[in-house]
Backbone and ligand atoms as CSV (ligand in chain L), in Angstrom:
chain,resi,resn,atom,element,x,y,z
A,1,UNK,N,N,26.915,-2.422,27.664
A,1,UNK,CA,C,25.764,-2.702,26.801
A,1,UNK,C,C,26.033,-3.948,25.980
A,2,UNK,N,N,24.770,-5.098,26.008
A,2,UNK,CA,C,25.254,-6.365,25.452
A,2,UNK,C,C,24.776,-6.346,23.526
A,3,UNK,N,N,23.104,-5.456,23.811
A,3,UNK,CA,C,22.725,-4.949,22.255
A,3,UNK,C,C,22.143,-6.528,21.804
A,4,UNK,N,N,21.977,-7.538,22.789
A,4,UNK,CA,C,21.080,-8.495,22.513
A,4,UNK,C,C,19.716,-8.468,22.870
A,5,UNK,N,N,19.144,-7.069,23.190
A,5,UNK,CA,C,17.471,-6.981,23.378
A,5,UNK,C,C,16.773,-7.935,24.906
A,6,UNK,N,N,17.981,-8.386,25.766
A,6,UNK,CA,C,17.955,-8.783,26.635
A,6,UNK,C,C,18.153,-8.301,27.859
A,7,UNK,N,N,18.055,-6.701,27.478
A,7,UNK,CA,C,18.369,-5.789,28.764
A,7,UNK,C,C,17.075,-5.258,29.590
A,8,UNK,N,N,17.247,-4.031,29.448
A,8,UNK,CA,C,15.784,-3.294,30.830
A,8,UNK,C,C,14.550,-3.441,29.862
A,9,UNK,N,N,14.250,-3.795,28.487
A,9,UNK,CA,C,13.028,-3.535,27.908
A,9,UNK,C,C,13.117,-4.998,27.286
A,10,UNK,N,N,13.384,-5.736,27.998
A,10,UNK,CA,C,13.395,-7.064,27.414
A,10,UNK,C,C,11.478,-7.839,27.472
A,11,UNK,N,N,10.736,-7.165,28.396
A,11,UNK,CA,C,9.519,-7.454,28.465
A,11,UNK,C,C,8.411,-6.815,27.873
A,12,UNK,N,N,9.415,-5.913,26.756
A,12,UNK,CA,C,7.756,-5.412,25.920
A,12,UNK,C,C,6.897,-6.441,25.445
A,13,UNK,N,N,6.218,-5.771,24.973
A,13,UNK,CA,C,4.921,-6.999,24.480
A,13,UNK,C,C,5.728,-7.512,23.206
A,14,UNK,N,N,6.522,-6.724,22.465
A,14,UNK,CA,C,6.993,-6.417,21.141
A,14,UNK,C,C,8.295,-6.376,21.544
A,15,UNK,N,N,8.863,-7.903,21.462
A,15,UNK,CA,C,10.457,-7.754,21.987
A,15,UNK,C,C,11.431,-7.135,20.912
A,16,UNK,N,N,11.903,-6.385,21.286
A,16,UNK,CA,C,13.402,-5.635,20.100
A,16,UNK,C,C,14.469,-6.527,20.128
A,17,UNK,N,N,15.099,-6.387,18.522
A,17,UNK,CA,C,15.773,-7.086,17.910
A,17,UNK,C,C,17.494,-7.490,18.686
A,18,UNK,N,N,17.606,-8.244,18.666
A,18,UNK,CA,C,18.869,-9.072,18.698
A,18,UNK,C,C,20.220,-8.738,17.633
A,19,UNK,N,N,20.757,-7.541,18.082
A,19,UNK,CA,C,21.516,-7.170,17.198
A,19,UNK,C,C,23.021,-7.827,17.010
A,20,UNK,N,N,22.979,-8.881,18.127
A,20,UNK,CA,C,24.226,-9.547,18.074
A,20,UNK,C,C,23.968,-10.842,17.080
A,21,UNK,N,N,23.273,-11.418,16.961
A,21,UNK,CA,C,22.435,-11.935,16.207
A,21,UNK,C,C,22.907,-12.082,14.327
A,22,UNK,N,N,24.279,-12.904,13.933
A,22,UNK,CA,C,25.011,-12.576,12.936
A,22,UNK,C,C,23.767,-12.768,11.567
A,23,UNK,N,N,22.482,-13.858,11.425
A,23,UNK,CA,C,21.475,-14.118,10.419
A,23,UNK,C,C,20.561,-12.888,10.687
A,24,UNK,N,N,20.632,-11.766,11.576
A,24,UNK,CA,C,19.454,-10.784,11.901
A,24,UNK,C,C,20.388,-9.814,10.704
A,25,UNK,N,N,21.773,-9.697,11.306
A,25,UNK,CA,C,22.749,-8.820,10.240
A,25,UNK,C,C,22.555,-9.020,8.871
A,26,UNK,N,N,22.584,-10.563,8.727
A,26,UNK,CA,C,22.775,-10.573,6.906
A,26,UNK,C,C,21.177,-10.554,6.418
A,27,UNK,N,N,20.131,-10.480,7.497
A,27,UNK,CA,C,18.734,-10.330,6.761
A,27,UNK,C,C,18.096,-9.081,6.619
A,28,UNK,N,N,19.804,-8.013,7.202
A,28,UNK,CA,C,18.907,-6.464,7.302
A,28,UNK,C,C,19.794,-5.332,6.982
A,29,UNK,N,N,19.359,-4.384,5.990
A,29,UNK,CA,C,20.424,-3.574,5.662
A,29,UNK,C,C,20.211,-1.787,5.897
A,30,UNK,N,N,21.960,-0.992,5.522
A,30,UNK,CA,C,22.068,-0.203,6.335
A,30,UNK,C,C,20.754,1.056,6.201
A,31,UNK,N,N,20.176,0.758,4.706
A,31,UNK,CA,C,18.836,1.544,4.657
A,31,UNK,C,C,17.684,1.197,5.395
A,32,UNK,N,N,17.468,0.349,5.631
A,32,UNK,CA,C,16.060,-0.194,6.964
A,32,UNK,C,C,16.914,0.123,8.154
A,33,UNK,N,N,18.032,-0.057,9.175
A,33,UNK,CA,C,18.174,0.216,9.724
A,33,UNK,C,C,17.883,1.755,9.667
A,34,UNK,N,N,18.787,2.645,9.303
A,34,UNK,CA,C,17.991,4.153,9.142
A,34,UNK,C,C,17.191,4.669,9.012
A,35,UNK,N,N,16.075,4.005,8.221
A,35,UNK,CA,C,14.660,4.261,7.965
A,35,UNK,C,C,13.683,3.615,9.625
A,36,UNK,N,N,13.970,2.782,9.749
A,36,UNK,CA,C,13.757,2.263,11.540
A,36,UNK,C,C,14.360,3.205,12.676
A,37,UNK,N,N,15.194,3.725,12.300
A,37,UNK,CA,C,15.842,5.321,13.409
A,37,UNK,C,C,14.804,6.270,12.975
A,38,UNK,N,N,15.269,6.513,12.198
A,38,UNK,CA,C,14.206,7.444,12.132
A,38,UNK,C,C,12.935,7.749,11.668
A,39,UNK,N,N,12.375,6.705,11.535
A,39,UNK,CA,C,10.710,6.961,11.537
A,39,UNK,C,C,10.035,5.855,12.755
A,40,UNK,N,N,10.417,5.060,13.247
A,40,UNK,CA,C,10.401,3.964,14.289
A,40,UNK,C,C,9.585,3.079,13.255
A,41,UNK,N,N,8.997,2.219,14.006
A,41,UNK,CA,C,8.245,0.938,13.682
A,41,UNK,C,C,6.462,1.328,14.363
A,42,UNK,N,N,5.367,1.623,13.108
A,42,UNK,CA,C,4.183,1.929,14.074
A,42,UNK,C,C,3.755,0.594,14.545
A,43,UNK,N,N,2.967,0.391,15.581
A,43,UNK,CA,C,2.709,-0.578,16.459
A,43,UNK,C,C,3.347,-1.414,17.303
A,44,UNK,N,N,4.678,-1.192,17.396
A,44,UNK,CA,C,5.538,-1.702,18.320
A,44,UNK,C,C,6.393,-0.395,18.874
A,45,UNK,N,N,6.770,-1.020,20.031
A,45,UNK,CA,C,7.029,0.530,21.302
A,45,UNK,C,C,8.692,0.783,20.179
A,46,UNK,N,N,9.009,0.533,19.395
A,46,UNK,CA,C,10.088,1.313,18.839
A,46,UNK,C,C,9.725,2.428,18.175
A,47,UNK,N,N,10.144,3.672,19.212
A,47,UNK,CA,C,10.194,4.479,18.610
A,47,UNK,C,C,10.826,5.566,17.674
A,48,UNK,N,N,10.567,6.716,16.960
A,48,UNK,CA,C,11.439,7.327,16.275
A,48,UNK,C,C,12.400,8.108,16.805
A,49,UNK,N,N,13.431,8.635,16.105
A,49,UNK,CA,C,14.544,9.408,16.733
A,49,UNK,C,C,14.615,10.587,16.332
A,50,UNK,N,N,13.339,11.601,15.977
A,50,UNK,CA,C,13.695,12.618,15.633
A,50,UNK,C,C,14.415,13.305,15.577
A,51,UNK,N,N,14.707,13.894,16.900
A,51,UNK,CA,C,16.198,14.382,17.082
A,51,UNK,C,C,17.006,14.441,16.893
A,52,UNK,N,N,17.608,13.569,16.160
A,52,UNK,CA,C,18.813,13.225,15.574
A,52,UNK,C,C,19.282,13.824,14.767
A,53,UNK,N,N,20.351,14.312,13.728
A,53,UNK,CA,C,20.437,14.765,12.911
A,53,UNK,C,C,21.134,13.256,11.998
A,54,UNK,N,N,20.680,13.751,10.572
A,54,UNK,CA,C,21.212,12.884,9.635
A,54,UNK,C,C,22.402,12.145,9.613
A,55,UNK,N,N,23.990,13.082,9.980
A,55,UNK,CA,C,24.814,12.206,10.039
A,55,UNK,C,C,24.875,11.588,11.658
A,56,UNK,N,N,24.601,11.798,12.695
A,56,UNK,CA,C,24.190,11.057,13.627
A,56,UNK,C,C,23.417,9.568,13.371
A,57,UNK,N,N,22.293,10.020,12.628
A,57,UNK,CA,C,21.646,8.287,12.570
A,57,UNK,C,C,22.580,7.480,11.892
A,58,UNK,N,N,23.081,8.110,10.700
A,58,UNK,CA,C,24.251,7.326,10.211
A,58,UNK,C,C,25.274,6.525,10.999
A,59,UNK,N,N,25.560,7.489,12.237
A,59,UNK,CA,C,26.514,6.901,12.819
A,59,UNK,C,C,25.949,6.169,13.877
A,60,UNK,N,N,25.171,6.007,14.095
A,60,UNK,CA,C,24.353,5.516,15.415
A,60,UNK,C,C,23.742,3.752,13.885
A,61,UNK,N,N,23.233,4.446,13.082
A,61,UNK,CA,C,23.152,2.868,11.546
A,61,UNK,C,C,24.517,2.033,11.949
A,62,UNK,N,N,25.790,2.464,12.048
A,62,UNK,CA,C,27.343,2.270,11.655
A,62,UNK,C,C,27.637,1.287,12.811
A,63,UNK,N,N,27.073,1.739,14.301
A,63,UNK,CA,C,27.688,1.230,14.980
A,63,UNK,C,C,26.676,-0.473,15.222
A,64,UNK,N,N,24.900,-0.204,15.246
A,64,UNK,CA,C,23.959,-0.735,15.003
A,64,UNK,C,C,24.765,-2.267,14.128
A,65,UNK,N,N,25.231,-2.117,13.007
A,65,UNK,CA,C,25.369,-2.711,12.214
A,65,UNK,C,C,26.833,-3.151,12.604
A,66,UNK,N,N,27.805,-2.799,12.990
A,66,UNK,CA,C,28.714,-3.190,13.385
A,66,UNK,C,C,28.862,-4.251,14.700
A,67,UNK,N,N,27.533,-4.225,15.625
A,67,UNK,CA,C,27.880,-5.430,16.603
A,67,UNK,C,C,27.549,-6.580,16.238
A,68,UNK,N,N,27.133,-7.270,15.447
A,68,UNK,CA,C,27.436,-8.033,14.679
A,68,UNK,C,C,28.472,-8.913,14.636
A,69,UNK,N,N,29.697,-7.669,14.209
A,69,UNK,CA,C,30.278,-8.507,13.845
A,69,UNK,C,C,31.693,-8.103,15.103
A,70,UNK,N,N,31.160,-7.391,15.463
A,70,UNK,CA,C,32.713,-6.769,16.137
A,70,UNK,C,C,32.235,-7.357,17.955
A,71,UNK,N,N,30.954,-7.070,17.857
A,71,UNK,CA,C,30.487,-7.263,19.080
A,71,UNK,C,C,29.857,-5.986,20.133
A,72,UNK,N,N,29.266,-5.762,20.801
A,72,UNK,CA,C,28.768,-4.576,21.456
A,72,UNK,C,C,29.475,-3.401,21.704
A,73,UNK,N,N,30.771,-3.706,21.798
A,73,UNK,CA,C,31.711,-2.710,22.352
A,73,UNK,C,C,33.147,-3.020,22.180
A,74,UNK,N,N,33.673,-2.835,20.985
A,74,UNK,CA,C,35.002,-3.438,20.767
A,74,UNK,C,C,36.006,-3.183,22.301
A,75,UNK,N,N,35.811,-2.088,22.865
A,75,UNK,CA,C,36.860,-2.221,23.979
A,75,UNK,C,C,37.084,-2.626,25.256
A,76,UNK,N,N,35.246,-4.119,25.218
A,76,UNK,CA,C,35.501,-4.600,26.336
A,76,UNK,C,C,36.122,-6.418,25.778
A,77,UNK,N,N,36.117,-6.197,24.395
A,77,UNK,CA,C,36.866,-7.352,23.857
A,77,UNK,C,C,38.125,-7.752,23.890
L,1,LIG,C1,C,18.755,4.597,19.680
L,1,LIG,C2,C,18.252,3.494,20.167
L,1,LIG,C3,C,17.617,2.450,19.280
L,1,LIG,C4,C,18.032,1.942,18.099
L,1,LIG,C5,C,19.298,2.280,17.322
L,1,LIG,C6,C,17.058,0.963,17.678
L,1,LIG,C7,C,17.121,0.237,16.503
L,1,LIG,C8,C,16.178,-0.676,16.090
L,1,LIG,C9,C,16.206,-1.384,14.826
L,1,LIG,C10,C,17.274,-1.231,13.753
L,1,LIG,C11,C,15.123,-2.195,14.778
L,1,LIG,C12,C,14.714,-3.107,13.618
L,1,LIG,C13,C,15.138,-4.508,13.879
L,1,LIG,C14,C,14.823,-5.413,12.713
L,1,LIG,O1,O,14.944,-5.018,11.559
L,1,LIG,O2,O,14.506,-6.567,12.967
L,1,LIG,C15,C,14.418,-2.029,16.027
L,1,LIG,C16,C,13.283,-2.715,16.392
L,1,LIG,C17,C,12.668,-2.596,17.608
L,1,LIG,N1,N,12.950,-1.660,18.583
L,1,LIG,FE1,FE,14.442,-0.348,18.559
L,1,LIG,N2,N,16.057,0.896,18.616
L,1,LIG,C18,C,16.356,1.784,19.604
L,1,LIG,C19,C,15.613,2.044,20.719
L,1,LIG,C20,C,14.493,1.367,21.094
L,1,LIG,C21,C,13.734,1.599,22.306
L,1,LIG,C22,C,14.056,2.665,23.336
L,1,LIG,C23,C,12.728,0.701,22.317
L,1,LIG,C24,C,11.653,0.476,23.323
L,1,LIG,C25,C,11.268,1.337,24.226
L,1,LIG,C26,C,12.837,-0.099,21.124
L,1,LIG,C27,C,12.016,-1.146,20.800
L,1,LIG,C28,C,12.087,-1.867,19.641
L,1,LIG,C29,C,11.206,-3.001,19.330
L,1,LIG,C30,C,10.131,-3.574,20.218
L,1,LIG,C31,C,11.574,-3.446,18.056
L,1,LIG,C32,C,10.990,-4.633,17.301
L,1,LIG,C33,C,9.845,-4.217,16.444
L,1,LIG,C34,C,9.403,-5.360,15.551
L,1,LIG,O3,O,10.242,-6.156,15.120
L,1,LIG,O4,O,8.223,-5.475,15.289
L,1,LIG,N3,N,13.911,0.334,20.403
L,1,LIG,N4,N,15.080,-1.090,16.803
């Protein structure tokens, strides 16, 4: 997984964010990310994560916010 929004849903109408993207990181924090898990975005195909439980989105916020800077997957680095 590259987590640059350049993968299988790269042709929504409503392209998703560029999380590798280090100025997307410093323009967005770990409360909008969570609040974007779990309630989605209305009018664009991002949807919510109900399912989830609380410390899950957290950790699913943690890692979100971590490619950035670490990169998609520290252990193909
Ligand atoms: C668990 C998986 C996912 C996570 C963690 C996630 C996370 C996010 C986050 C944090 C944003 C906000 C970006 C910003 O602040 O600029 C976002 C936006 C977006 N997501 Fe997702 N997303 C997920 C799955 C999906 C899926 C499955 C789709 C499409 C089917 C999708 C489509 C979008 C789109 C189109 C946007 C941009 C909306 C806009 O900027 O107007 N996401 N996503």
């Amino acid at each position: 997984m590259r987590a640059d929004g350049q993968g299988l849903r790269r042709n929504l109408s409503v392209p998703p964010a560029d999380f590798t993207d280090r100025s997307w990181r410093e323009r967005t924090t770990e409360r909008w990310v969570y609040y974007v898990v779990r309630e989605g975005i209305r009018g664009t195909p991002m949807p919510a994560w109900k399912t989830l439980s609380v410390e899950q989105t957290w950790d699913l916020v943690a890692y979100v916010l971590s490619v950035a800077e670490l990169g998609p997957d520290p252990r193909e680095s």
